[in-house]
C-alpha positions as CSV (number, residue, x, y, z in Angstrom):
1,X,1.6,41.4,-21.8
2,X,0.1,44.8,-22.9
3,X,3.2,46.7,-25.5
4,X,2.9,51.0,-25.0
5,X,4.9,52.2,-27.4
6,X,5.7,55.7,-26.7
7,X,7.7,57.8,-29.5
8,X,9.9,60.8,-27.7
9,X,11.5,62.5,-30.3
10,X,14.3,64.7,-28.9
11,X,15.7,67.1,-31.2
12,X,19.2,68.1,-30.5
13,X,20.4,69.6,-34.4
14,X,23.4,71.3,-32.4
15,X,24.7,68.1,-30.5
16,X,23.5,65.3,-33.3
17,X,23.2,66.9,-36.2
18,X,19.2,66.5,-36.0
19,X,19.0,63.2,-35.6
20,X,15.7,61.6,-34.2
21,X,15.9,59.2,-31.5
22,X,13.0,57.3,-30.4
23,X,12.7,54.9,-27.2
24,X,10.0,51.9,-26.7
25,X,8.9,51.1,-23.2
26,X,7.5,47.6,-22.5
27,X,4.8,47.2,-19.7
28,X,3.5,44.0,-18.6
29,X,-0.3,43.4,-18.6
30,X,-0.3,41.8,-15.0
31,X,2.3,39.5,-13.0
32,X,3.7,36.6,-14.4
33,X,2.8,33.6,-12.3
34,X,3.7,30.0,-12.3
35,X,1.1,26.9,-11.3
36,X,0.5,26.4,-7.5
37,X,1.0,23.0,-6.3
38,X,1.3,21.0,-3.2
39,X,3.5,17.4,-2.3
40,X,3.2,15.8,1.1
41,X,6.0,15.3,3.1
42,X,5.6,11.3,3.2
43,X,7.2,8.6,0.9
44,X,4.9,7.2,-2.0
45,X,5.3,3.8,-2.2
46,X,4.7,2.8,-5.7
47,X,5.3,0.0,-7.8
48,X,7.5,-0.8,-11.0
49,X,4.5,-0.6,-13.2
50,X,2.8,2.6,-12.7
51,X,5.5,4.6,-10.8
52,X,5.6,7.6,-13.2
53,X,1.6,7.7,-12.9
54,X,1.4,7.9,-8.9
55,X,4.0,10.3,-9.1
56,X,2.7,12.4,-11.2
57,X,-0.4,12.1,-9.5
58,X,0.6,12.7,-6.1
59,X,1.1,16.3,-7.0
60,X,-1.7,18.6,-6.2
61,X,-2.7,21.7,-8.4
62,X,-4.2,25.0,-7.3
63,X,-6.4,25.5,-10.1
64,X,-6.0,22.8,-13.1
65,X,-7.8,24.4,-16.2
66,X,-7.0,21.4,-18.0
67,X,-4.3,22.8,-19.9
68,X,-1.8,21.8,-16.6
69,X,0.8,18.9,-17.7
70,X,2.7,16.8,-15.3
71,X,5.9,14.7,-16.0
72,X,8.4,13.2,-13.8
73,X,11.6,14.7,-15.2
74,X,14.8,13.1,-13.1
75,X,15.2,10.7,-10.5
76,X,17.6,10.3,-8.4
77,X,19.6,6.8,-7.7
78,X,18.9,4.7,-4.5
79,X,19.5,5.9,-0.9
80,X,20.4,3.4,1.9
81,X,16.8,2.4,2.7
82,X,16.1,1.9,-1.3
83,X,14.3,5.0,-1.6
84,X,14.4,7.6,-4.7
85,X,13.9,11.0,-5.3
86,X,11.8,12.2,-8.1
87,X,11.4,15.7,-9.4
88,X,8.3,16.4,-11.2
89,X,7.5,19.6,-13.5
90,X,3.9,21.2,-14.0
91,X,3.8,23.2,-16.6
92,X,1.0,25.8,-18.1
93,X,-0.4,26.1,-21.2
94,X,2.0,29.6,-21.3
95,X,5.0,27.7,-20.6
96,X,5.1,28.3,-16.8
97,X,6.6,25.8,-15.1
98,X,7.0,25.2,-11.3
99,X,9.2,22.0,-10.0
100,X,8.7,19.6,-6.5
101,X,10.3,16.9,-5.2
102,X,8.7,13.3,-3.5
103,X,10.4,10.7,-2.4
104,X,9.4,7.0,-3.2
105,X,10.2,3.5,-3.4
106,X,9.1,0.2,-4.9
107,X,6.6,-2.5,-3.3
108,X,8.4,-5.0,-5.8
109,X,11.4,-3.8,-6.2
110,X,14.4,-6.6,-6.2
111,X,18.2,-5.8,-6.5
112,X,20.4,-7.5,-9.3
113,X,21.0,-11.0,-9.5
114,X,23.0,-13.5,-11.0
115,X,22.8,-16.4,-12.5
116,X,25.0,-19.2,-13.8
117,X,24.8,-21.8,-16.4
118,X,28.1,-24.2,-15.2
119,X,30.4,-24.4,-12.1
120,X,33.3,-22.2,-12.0
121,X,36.3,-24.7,-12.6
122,X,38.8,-24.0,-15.4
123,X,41.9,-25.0,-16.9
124,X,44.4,-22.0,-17.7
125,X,44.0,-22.5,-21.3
126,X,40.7,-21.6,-20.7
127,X,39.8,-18.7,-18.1
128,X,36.2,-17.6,-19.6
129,X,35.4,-16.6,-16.3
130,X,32.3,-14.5,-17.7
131,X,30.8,-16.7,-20.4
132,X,28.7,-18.3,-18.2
133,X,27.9,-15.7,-15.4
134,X,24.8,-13.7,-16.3
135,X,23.1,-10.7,-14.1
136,X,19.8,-9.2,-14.7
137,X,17.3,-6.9,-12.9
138,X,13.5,-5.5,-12.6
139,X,14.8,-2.0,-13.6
140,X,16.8,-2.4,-17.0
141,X,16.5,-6.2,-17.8
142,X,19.8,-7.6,-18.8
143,X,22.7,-6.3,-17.0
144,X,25.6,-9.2,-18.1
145,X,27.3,-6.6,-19.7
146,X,27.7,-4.6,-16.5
147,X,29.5,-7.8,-14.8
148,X,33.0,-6.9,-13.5
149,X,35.0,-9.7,-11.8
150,X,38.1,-8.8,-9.2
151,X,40.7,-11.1,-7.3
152,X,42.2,-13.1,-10.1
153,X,45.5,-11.8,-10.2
154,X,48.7,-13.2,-12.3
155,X,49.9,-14.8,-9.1
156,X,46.7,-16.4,-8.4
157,X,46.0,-17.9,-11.5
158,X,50.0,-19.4,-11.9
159,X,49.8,-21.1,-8.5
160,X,45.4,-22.5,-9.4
161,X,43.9,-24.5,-7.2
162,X,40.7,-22.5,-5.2
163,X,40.6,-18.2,-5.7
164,X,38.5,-16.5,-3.9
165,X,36.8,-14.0,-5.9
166,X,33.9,-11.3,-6.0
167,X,31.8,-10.8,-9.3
168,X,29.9,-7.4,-9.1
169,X,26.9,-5.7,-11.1
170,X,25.3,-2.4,-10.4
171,X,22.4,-1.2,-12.2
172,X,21.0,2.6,-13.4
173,X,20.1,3.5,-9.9
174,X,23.0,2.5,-8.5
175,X,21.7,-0.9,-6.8
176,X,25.1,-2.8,-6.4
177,X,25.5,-6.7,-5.8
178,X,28.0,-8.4,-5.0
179,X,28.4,-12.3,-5.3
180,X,31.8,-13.7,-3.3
181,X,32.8,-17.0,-4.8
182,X,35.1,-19.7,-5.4
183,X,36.9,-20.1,-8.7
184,X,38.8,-23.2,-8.7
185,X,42.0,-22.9,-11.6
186,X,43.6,-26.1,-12.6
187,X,46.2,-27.0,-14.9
188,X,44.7,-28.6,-17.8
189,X,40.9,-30.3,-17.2
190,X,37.9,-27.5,-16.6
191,X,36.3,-30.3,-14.5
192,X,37.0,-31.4,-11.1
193,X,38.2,-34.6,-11.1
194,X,37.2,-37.5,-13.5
195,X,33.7,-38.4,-12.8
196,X,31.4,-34.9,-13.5
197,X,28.4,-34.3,-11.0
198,X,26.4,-32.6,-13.2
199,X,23.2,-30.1,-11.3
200,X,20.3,-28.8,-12.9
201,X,21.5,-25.6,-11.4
202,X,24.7,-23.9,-10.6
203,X,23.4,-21.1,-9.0
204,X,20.2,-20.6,-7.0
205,X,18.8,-17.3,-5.6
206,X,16.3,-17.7,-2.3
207,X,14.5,-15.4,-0.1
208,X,15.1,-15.5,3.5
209,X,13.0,-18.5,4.8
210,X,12.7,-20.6,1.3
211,X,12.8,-24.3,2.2
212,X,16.5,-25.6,0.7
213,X,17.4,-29.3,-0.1
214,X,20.8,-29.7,-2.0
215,X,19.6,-33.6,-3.0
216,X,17.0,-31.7,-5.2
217,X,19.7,-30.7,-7.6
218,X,21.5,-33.9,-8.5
219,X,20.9,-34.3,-11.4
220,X,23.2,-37.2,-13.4
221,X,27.0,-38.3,-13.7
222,X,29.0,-39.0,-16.0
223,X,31.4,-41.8,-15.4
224,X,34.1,-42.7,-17.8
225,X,32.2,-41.6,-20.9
226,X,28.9,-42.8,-19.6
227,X,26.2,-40.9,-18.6
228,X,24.1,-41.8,-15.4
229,X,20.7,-40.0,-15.3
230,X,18.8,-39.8,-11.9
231,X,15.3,-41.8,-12.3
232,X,12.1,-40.9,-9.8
233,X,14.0,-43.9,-7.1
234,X,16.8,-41.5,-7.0
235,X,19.0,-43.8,-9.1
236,X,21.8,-42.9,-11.4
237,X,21.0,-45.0,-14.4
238,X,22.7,-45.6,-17.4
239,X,21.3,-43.5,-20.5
240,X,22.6,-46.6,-23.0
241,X,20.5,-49.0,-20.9
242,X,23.4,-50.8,-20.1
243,X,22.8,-51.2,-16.4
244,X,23.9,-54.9,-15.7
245,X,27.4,-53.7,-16.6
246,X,27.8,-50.8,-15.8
247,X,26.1,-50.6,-12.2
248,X,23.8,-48.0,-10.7
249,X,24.2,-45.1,-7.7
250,X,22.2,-43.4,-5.5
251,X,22.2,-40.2,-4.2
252,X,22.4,-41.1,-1.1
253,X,26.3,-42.0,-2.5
254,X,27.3,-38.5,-3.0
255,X,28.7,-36.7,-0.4
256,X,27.3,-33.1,0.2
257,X,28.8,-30.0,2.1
258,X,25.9,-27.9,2.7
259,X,26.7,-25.0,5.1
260,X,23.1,-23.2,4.2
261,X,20.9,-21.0,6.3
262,X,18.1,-19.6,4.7
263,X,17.5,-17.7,7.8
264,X,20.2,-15.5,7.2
265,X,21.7,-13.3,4.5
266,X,24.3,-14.2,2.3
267,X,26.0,-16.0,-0.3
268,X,26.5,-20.0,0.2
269,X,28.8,-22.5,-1.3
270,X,27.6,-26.1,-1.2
271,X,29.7,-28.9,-2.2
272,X,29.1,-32.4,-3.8
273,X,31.7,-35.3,-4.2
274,X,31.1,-38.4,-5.4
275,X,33.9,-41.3,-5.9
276,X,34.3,-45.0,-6.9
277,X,35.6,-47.7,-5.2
278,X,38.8,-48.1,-7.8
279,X,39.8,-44.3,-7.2
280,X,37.7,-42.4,-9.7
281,X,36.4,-39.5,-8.0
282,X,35.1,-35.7,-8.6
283,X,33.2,-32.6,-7.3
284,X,31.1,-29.7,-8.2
285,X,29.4,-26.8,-6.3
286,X,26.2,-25.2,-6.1
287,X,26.0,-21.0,-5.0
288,X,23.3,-20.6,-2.8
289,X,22.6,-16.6,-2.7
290,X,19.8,-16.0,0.0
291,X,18.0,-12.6,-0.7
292,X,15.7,-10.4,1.2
């Protein structure tokens, strides 16, 4: 920008008492102009890694001296069909900046799961009902801190027996998950009945299609103080070695529920019982969440 400075001195000694008065006129040089660029109309698809990068370079530029710098500056949270908004600045080396907008989404891009370390039966001395829910997610990693639980109401919890409730997790785009489950409330034990069926997972997350087999989970039982651990025959033998007296199961022994369809969306409940001849008997369940 080119500065003419150009003194007028206007004497008016009646009016001002001869004061002198003088005015500077700016004039720019030439027109201020911010960097050209160009954005197609069609949705970048992108992937967790090097998002920033293809969006950045999916902008065009006019002229690029060099001196032209690109960032992604805000995006937007999910729309229905899991796409984002980004806007991207260019700037100039003078500080001119000009701002698009492209839409995107992710190749690998998963919403928020859950995961759980032990079945969801409690006593009412002991409602942890989040200690052993956890959530995470490709975007910001651990989310258990973002778990909120609702259905558990004082009424629910005085009368136990089987609540239905819904855990939920959203993360920083807005991606929302909801896991509907059964918490099962009892007076005093946390277990369901006296003999524990014990899984090597109490939660499982599938895509549609995954092959599912409920046996594959038994794991051991633990019958009046006694641990039973499943051997390759798909026996439940005693840890102490005491066999002989103490007698062995097989899997085939325990009674499963297993309502499962991996062909379909949705959140699954499968149930295991497993009881002795003298009247000792318990259960457990496995959640089944079957993803896109």
């Amino acid at each position: 920008m080119k500065k003419i400075k150009i003194a007028l001195l206007i004497f008016a000694g009646l009016a001002i008492g001869g004061t002198a008065v003088y005015v500077t006129v700016f004039q720019k040089k030439d027109v201020w102009s911010a960097p050209k660029v160009t954005v197609t109309d069609e949705t970048l698809t992108t992937t967790l890694e090097k998002w920033q990068k293809d969006l950045e370079n999916s902008v065009e530029i006019a002229s690029d001296n060099g001196k032209i710098k690109k960032i992604v500056e805000q995006v937007s949270g999910f729309t229905e069909d899991q796409t984002r908004m980004a806007t991207i600045a260019v700037a100039d080396a003078e500080g001119h900046v000009t701002k698009v907008q492209k839409e995107f989404c992710y190749e690998d891009y998963r919403s928020p799961r859950f995961h759980l370390t032990r079945p969801l039966f409690f006593s009412k001395n002991d409602m942890d009902v989040y200690g052993y829910m956890s959530a995470d997610d490709v975007l910001d990693g651990d989310l258990t801190y973002k778990i909120k639980m609702s259905g558990l109401t004082d009424e629910s919890l005085n009368n136990g027996g089987n609540i239905p409730v819904e855990y939920r997790v959203t993360n920083s785009a807005g991606d929302t998950t909801i896991l509907p489950v059964t918490l099962t409330v009892q007076d005093e034990k946390n277990t369901a009945g006296e003999i524990g069926i014990n899984l090597s997972e109490y939660l499982v997350n599938l895509r549609v299609g995954d092959g599912f087999d409920p046996v594959n989970y038994l794991q051991s039982l633990q019958i009046q103080n006694n641990l039973f651990i499943r051997n390759e025959e798909n026996y439940f033998i005693s840890s102490t070695g005491l066999a002989a007296n103490l007698g062995t199961y097989h899997v085939d022994q325990v009674q499963i529920d297993n309502p499962v369809d991996t062909g379909k969306l949705g959140v699954y409940e499968v149930s295991y019982r497993f009881s002795l001849e003298f009247g000792e008997s318990g259960m457990t369940r496995l959640i089944v969440v079957v993803n896109k």
